[in-house]
Z-matrix of the N, CA and C atoms (Angstrom, degrees):
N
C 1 1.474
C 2 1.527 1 108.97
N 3 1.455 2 111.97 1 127.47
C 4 1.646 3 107.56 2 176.89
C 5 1.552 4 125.52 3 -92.78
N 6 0.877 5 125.37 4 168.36
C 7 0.975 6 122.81 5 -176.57
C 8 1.602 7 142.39 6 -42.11
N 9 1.808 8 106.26 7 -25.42
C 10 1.124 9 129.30 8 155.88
C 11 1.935 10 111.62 9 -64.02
N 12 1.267 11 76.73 10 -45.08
C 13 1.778 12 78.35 11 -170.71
C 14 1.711 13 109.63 12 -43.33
N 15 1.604 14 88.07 13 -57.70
C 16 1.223 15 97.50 14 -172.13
C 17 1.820 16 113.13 15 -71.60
N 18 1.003 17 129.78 16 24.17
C 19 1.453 18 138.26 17 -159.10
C 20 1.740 19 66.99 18 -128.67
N 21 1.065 20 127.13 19 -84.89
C 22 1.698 21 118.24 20 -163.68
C 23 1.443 22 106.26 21 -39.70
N 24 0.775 23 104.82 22 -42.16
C 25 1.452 24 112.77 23 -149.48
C 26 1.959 25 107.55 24 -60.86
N 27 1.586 26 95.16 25 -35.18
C 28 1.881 27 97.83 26 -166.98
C 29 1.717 28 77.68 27 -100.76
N 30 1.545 29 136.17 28 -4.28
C 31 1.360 30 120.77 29 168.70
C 32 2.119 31 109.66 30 88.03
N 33 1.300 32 123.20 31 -13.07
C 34 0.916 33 103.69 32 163.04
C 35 1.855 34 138.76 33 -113.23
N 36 0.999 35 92.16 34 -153.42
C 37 1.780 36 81.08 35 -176.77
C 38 1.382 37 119.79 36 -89.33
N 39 1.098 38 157.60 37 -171.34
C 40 1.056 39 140.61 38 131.25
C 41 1.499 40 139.30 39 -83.76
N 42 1.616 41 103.89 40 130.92
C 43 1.685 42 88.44 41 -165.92
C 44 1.265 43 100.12 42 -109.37
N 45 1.371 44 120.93 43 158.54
C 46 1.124 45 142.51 44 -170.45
C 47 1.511 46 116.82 45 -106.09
N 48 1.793 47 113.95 46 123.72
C 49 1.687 48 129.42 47 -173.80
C 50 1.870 49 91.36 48 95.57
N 51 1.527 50 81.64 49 159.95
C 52 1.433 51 111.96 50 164.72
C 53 2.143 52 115.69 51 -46.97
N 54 1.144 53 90.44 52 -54.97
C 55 1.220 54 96.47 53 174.78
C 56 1.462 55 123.43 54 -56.25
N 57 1.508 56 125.66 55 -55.06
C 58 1.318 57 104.84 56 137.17
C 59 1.055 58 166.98 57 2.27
N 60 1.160 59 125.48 58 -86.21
C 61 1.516 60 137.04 59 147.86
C 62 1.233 61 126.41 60 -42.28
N 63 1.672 62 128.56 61 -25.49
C 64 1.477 63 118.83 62 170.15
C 65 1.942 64 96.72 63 -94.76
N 66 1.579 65 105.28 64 -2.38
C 67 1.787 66 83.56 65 -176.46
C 68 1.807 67 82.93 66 -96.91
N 69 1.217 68 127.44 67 -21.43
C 70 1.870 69 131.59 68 -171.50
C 71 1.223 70 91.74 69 -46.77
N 72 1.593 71 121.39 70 -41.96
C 73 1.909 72 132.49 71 -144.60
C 74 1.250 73 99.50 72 -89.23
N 75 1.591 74 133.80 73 -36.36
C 76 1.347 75 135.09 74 172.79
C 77 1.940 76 105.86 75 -68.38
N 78 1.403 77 112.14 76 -48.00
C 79 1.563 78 116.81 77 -168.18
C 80 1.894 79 96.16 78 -58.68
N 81 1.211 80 114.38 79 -55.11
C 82 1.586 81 110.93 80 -165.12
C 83 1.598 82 110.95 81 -49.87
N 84 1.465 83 125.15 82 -5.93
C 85 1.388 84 119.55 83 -168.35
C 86 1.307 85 92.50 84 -89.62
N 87 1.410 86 135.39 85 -26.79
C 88 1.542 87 151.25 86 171.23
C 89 1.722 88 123.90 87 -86.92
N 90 0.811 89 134.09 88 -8.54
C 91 1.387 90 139.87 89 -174.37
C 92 1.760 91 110.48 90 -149.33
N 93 0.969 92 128.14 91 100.44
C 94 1.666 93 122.07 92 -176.92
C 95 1.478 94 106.17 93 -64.61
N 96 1.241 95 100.16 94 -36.98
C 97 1.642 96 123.05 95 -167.69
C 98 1.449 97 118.09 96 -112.65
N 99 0.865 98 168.29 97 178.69
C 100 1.478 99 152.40 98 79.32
C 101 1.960 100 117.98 99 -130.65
N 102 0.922 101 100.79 100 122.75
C 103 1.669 102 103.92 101 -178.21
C 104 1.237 103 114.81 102 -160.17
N 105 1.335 104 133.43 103 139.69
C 106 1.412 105 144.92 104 -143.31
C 107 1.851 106 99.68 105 -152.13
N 108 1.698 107 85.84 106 98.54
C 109 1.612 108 98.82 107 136.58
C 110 1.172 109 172.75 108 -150.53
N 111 1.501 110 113.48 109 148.14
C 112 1.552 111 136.27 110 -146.86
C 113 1.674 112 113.05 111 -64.54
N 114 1.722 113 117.62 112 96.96
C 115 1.626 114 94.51 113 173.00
C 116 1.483 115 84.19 114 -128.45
N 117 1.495 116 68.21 115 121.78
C 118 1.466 117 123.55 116 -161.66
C 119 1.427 118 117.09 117 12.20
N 120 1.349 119 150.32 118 -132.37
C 121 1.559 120 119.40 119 -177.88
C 122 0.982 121 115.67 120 -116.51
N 123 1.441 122 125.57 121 56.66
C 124 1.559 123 121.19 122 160.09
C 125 1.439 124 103.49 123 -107.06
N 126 1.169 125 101.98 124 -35.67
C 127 1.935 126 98.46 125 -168.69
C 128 1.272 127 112.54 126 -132.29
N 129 1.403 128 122.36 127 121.74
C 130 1.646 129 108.79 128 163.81
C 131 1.932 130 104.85 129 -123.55
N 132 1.294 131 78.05 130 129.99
C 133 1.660 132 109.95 131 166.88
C 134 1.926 133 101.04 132 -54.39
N 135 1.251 134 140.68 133 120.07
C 136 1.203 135 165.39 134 156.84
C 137 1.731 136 119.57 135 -87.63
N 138 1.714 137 112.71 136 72.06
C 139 1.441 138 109.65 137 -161.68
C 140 2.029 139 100.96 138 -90.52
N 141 1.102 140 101.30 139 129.10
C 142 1.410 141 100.33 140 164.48
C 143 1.692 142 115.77 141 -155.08
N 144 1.205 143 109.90 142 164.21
C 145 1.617 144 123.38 143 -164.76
C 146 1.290 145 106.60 144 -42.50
N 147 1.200 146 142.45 145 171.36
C 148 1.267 147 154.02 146 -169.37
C 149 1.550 148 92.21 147 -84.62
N 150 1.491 149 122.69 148 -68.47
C 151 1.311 150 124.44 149 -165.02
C 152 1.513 151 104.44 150 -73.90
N 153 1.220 152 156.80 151 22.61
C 154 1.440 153 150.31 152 128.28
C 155 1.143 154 127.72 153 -65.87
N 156 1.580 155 122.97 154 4.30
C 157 1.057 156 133.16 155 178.52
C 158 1.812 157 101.07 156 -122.14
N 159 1.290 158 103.52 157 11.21
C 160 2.286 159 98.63 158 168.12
C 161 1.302 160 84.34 159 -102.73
N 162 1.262 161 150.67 160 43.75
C 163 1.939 162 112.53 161 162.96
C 164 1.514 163 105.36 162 -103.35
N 165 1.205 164 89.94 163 -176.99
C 166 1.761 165 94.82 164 -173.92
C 167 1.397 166 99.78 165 -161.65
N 168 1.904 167 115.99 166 99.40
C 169 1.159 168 90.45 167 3.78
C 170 1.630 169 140.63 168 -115.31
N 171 0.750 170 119.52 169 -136.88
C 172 1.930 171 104.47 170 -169.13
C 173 1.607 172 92.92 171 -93.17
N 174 1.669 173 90.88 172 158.53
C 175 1.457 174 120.43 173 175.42
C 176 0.632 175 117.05 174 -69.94
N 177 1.554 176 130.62 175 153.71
C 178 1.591 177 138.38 176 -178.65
C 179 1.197 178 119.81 177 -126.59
N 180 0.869 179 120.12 178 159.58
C 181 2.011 180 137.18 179 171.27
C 182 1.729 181 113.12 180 -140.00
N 183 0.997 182 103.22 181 139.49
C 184 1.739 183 124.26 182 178.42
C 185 1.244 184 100.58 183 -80.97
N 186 1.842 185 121.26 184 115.54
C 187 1.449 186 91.20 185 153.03
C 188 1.281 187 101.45 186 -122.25
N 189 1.780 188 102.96 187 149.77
C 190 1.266 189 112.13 188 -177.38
C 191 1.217 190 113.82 189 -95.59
N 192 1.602 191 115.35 190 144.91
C 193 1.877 192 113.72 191 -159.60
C 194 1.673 193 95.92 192 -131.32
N 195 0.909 194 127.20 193 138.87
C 196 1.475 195 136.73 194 178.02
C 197 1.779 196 109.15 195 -99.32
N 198 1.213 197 115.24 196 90.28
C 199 1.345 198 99.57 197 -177.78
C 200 1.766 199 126.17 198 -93.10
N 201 1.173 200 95.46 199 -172.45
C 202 1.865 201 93.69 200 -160.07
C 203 1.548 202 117.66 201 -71.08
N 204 1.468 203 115.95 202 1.30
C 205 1.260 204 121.66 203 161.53
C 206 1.143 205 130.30 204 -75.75
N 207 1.720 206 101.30 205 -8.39
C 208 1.711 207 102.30 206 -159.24
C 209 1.181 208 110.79 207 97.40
N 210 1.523 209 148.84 208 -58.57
C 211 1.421 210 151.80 209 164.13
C 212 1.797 211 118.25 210 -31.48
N 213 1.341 212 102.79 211 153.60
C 214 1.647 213 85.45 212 -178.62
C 215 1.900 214 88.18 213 -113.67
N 216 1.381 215 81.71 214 -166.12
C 217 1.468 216 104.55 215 169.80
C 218 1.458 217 130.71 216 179.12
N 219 1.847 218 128.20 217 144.35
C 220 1.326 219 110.70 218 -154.83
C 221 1.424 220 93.10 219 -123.38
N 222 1.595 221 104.86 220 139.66
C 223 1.359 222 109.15 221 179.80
C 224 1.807 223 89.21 222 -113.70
N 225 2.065 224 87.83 223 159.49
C 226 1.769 225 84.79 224 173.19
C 227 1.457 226 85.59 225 -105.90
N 228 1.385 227 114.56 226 171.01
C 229 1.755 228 142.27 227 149.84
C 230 1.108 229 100.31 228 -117.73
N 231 1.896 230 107.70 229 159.69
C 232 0.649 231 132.48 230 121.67
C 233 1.457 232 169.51 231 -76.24
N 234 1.412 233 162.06 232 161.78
C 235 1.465 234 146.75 233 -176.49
C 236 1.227 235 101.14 234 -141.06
N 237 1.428 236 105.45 235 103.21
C 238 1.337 237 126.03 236 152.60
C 239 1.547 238 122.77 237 -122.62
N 240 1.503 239 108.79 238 160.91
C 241 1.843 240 100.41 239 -178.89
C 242 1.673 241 108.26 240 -39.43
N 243 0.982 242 106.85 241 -46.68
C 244 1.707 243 118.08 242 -170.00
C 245 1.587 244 121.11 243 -35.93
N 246 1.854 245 99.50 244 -57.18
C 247 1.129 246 93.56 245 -172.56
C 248 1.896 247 100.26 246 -113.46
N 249 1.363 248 128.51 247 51.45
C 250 0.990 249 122.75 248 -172.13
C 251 1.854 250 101.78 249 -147.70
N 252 1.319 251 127.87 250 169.65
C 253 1.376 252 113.42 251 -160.00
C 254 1.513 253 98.08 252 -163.17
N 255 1.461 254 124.43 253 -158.32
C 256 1.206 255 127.65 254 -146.74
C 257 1.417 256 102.90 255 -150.56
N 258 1.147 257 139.75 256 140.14
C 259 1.699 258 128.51 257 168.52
C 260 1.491 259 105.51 258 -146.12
N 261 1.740 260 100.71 259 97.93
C 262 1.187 261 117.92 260 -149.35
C 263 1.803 262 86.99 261 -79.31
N 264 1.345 263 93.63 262 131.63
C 265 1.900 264 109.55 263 163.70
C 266 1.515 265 92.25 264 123.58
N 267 1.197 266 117.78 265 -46.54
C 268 1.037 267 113.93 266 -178.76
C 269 1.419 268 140.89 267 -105.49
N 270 1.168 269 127.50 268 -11.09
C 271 1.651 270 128.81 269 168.64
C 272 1.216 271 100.02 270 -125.39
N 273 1.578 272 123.57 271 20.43
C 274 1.457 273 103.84 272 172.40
C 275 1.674 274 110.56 273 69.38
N 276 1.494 275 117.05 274 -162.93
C 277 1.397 276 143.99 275 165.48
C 278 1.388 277 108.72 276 -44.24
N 279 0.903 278 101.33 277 -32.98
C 280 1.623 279 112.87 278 -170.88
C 281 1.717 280 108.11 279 -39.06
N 282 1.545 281 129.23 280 163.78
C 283 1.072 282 131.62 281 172.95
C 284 1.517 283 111.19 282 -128.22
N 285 1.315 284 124.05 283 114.96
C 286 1.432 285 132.20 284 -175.33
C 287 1.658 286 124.76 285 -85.84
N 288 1.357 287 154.18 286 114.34
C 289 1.256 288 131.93 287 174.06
C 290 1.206 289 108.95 288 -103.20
N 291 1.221 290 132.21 289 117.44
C 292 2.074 291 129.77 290 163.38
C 293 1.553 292 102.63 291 -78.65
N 294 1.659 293 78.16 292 129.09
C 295 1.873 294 108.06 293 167.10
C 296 1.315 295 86.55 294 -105.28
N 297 1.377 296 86.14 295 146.38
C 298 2.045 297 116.50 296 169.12
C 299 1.466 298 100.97 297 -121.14
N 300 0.713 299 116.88 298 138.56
C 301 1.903 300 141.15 299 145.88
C 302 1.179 301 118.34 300 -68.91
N 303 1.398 302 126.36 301 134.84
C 304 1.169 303 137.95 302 -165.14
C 305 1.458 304 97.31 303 -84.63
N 306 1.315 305 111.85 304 176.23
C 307 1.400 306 134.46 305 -173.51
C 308 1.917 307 105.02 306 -58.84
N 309 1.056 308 151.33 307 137.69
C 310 1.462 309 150.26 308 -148.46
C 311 1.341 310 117.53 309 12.88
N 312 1.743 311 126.17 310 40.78
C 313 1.350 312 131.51 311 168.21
C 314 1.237 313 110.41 312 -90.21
N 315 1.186 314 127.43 313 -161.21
C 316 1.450 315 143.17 314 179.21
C 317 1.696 316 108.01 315 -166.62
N 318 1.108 317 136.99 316 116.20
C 319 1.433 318 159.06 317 150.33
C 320 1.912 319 88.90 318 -40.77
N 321 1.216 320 122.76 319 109.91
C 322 1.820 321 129.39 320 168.34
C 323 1.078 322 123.83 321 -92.94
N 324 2.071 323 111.35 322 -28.51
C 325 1.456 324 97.02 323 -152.55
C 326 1.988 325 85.10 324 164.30
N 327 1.391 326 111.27 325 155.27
C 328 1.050 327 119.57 326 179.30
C 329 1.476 328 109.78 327 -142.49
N 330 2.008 329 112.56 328 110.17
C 331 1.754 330 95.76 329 160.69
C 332 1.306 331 123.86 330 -100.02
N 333 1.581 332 111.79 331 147.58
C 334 1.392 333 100.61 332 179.08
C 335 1.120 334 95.63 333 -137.96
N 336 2.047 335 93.42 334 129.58
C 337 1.331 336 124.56 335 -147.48
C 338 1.561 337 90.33 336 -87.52
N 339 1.397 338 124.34 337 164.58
C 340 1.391 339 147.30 338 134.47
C 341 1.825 340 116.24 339 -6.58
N 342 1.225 341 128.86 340 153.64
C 343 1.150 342 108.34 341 147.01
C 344 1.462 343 103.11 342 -96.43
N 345 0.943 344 165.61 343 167.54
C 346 1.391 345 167.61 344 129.19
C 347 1.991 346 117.75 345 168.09
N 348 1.489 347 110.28 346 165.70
C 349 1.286 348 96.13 347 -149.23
C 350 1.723 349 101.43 348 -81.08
N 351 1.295 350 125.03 349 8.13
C 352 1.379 351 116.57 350 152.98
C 353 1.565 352 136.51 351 -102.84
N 354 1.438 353 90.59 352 33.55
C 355 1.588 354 104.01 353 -168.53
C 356 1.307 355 136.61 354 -30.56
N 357 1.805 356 109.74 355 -32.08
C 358 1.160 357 132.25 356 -178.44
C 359 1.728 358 110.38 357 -88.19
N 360 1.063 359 93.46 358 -17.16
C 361 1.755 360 99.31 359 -176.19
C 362 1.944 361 117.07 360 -103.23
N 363 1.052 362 109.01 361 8.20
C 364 1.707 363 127.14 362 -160.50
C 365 1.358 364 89.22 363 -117.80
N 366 1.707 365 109.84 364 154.54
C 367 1.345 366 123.66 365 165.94
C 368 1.663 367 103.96 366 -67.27
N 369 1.651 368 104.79 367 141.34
C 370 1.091 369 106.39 368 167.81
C 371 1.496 370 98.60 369 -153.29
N 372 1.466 371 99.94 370 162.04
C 373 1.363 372 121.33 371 -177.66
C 374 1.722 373 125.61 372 -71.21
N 375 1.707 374 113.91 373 129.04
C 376 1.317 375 117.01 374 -159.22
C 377 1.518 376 115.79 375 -132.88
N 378 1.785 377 107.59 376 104.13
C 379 1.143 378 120.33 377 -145.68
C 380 1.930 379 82.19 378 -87.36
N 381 1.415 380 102.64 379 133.12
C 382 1.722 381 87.58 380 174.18
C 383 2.026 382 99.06 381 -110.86
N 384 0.962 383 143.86 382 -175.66
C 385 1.459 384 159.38 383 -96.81
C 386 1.564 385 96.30 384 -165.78
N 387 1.681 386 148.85 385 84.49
C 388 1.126 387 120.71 386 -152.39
C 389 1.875 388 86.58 387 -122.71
N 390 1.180 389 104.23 388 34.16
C 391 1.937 390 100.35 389 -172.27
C 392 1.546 391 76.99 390 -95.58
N 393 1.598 392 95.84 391 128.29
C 394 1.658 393 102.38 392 145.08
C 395 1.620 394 157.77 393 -24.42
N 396 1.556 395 99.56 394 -23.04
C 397 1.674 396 126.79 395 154.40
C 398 1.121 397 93.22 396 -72.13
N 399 1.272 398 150.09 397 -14.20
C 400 1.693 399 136.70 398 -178.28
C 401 1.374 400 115.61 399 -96.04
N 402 1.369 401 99.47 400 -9.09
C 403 1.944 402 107.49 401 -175.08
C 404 1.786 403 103.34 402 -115.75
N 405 1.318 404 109.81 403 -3.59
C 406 1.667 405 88.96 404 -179.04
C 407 1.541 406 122.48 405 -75.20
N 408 1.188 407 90.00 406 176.36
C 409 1.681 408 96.46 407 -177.56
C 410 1.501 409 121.49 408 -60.62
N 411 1.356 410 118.68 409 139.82
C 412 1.302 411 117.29 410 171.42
C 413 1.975 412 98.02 411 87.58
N 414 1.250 413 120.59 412 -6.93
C 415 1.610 414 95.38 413 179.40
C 416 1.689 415 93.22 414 -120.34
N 417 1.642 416 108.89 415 144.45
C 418 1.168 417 124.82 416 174.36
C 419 1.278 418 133.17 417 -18.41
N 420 1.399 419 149.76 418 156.95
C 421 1.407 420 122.10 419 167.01
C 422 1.886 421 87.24 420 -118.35
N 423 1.444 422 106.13 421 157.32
C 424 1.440 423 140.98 422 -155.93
C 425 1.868 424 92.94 423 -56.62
N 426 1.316 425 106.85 424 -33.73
C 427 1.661 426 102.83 425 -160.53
C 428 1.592 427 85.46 426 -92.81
N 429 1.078 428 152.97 427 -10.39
C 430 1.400 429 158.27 428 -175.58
C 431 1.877 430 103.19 429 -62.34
N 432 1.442 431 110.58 430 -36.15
C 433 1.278 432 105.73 431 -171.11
C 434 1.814 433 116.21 432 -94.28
N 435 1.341 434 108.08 433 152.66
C 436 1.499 435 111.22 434 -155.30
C 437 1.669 436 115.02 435 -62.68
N 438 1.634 437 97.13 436 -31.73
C 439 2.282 438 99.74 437 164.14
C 440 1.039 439 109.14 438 -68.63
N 441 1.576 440 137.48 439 -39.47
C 442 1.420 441 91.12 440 -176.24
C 443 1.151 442 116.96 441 -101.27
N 444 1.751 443 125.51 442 5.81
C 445 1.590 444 119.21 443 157.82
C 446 1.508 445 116.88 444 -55.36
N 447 1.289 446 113.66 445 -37.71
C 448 1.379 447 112.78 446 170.40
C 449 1.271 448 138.79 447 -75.24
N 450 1.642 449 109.42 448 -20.21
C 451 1.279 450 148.64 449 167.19
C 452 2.192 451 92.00 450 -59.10
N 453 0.857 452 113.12 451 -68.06
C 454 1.421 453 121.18 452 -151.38
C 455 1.301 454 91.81 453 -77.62
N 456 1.671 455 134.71 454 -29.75
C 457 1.640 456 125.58 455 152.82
C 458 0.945 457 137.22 456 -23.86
N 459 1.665 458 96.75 457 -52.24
C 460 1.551 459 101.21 458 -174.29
C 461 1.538 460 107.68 459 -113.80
N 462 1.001 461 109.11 460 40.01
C 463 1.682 462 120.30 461 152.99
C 464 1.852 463 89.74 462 103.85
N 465 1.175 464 145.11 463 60.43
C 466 1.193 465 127.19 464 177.64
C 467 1.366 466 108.02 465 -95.23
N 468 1.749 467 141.40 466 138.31
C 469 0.839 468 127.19 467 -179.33
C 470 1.525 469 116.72 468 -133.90
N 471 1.215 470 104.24 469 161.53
C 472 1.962 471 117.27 470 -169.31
C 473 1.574 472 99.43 471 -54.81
N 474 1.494 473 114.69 472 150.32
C 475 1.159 474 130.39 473 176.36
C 476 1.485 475 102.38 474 -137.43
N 477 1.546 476 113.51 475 138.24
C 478 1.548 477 103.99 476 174.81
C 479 1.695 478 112.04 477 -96.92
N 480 1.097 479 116.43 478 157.23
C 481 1.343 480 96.72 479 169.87
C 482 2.052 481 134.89 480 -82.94
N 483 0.777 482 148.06 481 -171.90
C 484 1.245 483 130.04 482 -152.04
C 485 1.564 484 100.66 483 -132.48
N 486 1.513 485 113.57 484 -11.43
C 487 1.612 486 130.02 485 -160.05
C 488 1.631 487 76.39 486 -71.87
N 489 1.618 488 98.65 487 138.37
C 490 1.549 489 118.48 488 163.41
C 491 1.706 490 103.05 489 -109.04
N 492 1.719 491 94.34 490 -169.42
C 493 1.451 492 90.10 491 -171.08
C 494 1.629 493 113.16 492 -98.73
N 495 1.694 494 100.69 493 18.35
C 496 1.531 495 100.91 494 159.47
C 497 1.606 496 98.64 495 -92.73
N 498 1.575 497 132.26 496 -27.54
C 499 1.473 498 95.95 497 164.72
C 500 1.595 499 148.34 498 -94.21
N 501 1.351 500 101.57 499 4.86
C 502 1.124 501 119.46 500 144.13
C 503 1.082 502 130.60 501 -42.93
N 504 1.584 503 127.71 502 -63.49
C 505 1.383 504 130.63 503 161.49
C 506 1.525 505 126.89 504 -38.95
N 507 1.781 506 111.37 505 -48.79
C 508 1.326 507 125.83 506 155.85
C 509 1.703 508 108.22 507 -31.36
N 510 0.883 509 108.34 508 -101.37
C 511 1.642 510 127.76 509 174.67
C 512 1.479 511 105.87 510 -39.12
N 513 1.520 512 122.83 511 0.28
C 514 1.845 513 94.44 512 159.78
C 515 1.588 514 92.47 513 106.37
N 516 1.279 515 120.48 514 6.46
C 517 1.786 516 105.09 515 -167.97
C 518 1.690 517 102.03 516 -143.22
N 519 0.965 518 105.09 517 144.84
C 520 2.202 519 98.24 518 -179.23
C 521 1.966 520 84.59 519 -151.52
N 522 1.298 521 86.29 520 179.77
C 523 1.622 522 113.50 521 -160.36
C 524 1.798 523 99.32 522 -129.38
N 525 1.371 524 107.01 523 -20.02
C 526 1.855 525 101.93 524 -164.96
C 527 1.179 526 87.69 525 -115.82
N 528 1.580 527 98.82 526 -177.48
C 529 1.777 528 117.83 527 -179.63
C 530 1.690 529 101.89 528 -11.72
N 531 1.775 530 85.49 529 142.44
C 532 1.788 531 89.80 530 163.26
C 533 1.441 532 114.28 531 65.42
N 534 1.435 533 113.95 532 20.98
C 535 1.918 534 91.35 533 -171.41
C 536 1.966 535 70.52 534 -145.86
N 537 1.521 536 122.89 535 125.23
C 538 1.368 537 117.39 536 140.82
C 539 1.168 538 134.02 537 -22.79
N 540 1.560 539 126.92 538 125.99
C 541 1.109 540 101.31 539 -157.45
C 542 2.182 541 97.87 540 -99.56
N 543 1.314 542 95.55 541 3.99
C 544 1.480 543 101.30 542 161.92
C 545 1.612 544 130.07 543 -58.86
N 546 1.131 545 97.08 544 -80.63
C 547 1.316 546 135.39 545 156.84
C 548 1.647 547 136.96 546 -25.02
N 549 1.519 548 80.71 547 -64.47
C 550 1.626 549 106.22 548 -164.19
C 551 1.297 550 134.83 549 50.96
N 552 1.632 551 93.26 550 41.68
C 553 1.695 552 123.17 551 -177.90
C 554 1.346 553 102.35 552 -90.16
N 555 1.216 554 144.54 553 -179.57
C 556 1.478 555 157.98 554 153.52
C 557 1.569 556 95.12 555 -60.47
N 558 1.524 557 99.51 556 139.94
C 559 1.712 558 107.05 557 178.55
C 560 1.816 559 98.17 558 -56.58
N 561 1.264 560 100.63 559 -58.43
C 562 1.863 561 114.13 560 -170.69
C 563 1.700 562 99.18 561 -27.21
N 564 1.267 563 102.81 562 -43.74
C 565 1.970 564 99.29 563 -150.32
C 566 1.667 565 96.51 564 -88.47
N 567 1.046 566 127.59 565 -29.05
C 568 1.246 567 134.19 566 -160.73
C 569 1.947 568 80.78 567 -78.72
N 570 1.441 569 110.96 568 -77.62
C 571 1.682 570 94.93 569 -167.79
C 572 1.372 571 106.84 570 -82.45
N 573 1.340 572 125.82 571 40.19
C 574 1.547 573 121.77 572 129.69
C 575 1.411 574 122.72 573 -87.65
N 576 1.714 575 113.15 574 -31.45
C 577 1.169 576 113.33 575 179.15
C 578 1.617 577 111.53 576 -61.54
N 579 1.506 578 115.05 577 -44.28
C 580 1.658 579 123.28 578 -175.52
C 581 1.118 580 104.81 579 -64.37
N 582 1.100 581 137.36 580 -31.87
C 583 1.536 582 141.17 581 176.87
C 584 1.132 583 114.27 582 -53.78
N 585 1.657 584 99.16 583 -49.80
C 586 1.636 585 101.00 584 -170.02
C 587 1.080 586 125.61 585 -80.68
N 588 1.974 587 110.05 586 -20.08
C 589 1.193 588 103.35 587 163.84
C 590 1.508 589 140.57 588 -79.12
N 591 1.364 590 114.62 589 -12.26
C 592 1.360 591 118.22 590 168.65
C 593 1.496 592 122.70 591 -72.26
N 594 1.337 593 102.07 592 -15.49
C 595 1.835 594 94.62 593 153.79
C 596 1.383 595 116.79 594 -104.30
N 597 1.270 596 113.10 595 34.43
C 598 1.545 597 109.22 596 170.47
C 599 2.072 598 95.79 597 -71.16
């Protein structure tokens, strides 16, 4: 079993430093699962265990949104059966929720808090946004917004995400032949889009 495997397997991300790993060891008693992925910043897929979505009350995640002023901002979700689902072949049991970004937003970064009743005040895990729409000019960077400055106070630490480049492909995005390597759109859509704009 490799190292991914075993990264699926206990369900969380990997965090990075010493500090990490003894706050990783407190988060796993709260999250079986948690992993977040980013295509590219309109939508990120939010995968977690089936049973993190029975509490009451329900679990949360931060998502951080970069809006068109430059300013950020953090919304919470929730995970309940209701608004969460299944994508059989590929995550297993697992239960997925998609966030969208509003019209000139950007998807930055995802925390996912603790379950417990100081959720907001506990180290928790901080998925950051590493698609290239997340680094251009003029849009926010992820540590700019006020959760995860406060997040990273009280010990919050980096998580990588676990999505390979078979789920990328799933979700609309690849890395090999045929996929931009900007982007990580389908070659087709990308020079349909350029096409179309030079006869605007």
């Amino acid at each position: 079993m490799n190292r991914r495997d075993v990264l699926r397997k206990i369900g969380i991300g990997a965090a990075v430093g010493v500090g990490g790993v003894s706050a990783m060891a407190g988060n796993a008693t709260a999250w079986e699962r948690q992993d977040v992925c980013f295509t590219g910043c309109s939508l990120a897929w939010i995968v977690v265990n089936e049973d993190d979505v029975t509490y009451e009350p329900p679990t949360v995640a931060r998502v951080v949104v970069g809006l068109h002023d430059g300013s950020t901002e953090c919304r919470d979700i929730e995970f309940t059966p209701e608004n969460t689902f299944q994508v059989p072949g590929k995550f297993g049991d697992a239960r997925v929720r998609k966030v969208f970004a509003g019209l000139g937003e950007k998807i930055l970064g995802v925390i996912m808090y603790n379950y417990r009743e100081d959720r907001f005040s506990s180290a928790s895990c901080i998925f950051t946004n590493e698609h290239w729409c997340a680094k251009t000019p003029w849009t926010p960077s992820l540590d700019d917004a006020s959760c995860v400055q406060e997040a990273r106070e009280i010990g919050g630490y980096d998580c990588e995400t676990l999505c390979d480049d078979d789920d990328h492909k799933l979700l609309g995005l690849g890395k090999g032949p045929g996929h931009d390597p900007k982007t990580g759109l389908p070659e087709k859509w990308v020079k349909q889009e350029g096409s179309s704009s030079k006869h605007r």
